[in-house]
Backbone as CSV, one residue per row, in Angstrom:
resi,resn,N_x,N_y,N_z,CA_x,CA_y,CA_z,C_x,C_y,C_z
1,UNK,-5.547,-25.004,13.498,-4.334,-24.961,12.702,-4.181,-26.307,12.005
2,UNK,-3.846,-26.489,10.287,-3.614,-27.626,9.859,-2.113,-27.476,9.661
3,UNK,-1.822,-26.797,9.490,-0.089,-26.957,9.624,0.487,-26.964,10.393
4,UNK,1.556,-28.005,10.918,2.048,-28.387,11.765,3.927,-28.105,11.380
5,UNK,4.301,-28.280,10.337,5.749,-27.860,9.879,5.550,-27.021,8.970
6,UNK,6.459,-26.466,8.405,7.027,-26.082,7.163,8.353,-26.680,6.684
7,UNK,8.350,-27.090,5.417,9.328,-28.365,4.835,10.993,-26.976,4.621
8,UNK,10.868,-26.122,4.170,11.683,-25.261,4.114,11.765,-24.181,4.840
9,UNK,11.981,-24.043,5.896,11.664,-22.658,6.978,12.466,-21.317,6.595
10,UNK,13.439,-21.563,5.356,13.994,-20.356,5.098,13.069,-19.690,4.027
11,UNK,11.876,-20.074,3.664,10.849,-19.655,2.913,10.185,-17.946,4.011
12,UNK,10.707,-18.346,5.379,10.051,-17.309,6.533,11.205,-16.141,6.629
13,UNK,10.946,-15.320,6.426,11.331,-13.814,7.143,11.179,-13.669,8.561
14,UNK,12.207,-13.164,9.413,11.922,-12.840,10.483,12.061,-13.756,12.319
15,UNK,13.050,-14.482,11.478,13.423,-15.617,12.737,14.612,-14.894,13.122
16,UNK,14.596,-15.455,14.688,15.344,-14.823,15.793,15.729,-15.837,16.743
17,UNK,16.325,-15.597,17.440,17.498,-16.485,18.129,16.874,-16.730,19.622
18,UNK,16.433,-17.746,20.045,16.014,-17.932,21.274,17.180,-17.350,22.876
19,UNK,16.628,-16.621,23.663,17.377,-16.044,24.174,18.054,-17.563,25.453
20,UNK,17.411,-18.532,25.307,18.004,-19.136,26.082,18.587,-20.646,25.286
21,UNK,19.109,-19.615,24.299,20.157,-20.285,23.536,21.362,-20.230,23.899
22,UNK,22.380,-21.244,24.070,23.778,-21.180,24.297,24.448,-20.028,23.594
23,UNK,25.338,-19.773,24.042,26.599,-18.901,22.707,27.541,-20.031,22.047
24,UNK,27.455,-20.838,22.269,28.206,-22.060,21.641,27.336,-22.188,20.207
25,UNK,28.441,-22.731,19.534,27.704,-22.903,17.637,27.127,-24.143,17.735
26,UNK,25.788,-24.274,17.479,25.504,-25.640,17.241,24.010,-25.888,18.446
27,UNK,23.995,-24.833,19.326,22.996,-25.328,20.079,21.392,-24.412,20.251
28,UNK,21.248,-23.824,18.938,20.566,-22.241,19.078,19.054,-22.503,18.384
29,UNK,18.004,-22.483,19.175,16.846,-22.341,18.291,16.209,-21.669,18.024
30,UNK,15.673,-21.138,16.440,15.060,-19.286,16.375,13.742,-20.129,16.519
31,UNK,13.084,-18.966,16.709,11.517,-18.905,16.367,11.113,-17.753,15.792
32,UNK,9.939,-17.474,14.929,9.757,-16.723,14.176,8.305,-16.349,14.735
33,UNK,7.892,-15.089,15.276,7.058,-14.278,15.826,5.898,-13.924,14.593
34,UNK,6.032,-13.784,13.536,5.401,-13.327,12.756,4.544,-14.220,11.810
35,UNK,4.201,-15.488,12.138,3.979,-16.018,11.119,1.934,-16.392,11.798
36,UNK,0.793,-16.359,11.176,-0.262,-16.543,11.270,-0.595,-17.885,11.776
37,UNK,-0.456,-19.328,11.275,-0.162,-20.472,11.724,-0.057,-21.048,13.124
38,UNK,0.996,-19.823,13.998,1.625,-20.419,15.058,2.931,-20.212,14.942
39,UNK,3.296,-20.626,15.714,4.781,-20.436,16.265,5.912,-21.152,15.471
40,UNK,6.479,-20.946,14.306,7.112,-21.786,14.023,8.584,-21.944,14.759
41,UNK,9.094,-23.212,15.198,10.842,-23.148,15.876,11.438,-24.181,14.416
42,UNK,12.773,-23.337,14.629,13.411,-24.454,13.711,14.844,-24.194,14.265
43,UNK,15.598,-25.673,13.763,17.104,-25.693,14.249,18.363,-24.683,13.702
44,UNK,19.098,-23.889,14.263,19.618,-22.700,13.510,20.579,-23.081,12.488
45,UNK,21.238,-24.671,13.003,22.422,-24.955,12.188,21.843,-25.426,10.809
46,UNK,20.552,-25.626,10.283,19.863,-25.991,9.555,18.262,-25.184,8.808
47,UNK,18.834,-23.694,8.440,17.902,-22.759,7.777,17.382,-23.160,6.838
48,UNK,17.555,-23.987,6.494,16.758,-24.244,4.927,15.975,-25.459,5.785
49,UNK,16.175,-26.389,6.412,15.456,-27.838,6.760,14.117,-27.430,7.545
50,UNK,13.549,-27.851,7.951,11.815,-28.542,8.588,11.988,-26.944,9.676
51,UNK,10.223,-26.224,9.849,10.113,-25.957,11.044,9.038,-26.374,11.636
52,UNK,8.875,-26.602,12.647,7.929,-27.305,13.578,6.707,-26.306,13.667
53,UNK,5.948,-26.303,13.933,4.649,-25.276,14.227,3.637,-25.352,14.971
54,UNK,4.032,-24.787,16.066,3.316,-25.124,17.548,2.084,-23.849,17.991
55,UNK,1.014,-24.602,18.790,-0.049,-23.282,18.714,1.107,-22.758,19.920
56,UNK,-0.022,-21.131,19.359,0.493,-19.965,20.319,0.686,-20.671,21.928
57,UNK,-0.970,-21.382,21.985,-0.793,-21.184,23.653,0.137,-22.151,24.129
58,UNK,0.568,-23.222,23.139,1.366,-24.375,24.155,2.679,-23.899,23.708
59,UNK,3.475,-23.285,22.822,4.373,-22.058,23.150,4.343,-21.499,24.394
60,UNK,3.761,-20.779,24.298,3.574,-20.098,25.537,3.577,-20.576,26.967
61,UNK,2.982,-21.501,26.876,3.014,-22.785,28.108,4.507,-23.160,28.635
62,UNK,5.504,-23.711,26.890,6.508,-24.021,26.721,7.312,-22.953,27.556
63,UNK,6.909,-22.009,27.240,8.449,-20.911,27.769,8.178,-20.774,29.282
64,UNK,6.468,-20.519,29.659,6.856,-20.191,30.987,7.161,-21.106,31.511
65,UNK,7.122,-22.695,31.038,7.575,-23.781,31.961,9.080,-23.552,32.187
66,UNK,10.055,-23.101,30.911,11.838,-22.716,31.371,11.721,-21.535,31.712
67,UNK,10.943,-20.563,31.705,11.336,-19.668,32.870,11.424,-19.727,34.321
68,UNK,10.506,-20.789,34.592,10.318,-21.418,36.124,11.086,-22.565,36.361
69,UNK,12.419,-22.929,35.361,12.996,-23.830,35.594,12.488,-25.127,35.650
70,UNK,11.240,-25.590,35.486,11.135,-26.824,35.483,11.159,-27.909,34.280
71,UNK,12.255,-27.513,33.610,12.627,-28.293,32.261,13.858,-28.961,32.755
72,UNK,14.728,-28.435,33.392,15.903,-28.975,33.605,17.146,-28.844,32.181
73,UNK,18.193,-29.070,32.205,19.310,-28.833,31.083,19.861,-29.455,30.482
């Protein structure tokens, strides 16, 4: 993968709301499932700004590490 962001992430279709996102405004990060690249996350209060673009597997790494709680809050 040479891309690592995207400078405008509202250029992407198809972002969704991380389920272990607060319900509070202000603390929510989508990620977008569909994109070839990798995983892009970006900040929700900020659709148009930067998304990050992480490979599949350290995604993946990422989540099962907060599913097993060892991220802390």
């Amino acid at each position: 993968m040479t891309e690592h962001h995207i400078e405008d992430a509202s250029t992407l279709t198809g972002w969704r709301k991380s389920s272990y996102s607060g319900s509070q405004a202000g603390s929510c990060i989508e990620v977008n499932d569909g994109y070839a690249g990798g995983v892009p996350v970006r900040d929700s209060k900020n659709p148009k700004g930067p998304a990050l673009v992480v490979r599949p597997e350290a995604w993946a790494s990422f989540v099962s590490a907060v599913n097993r709680g060892e991220l802390g809050e």
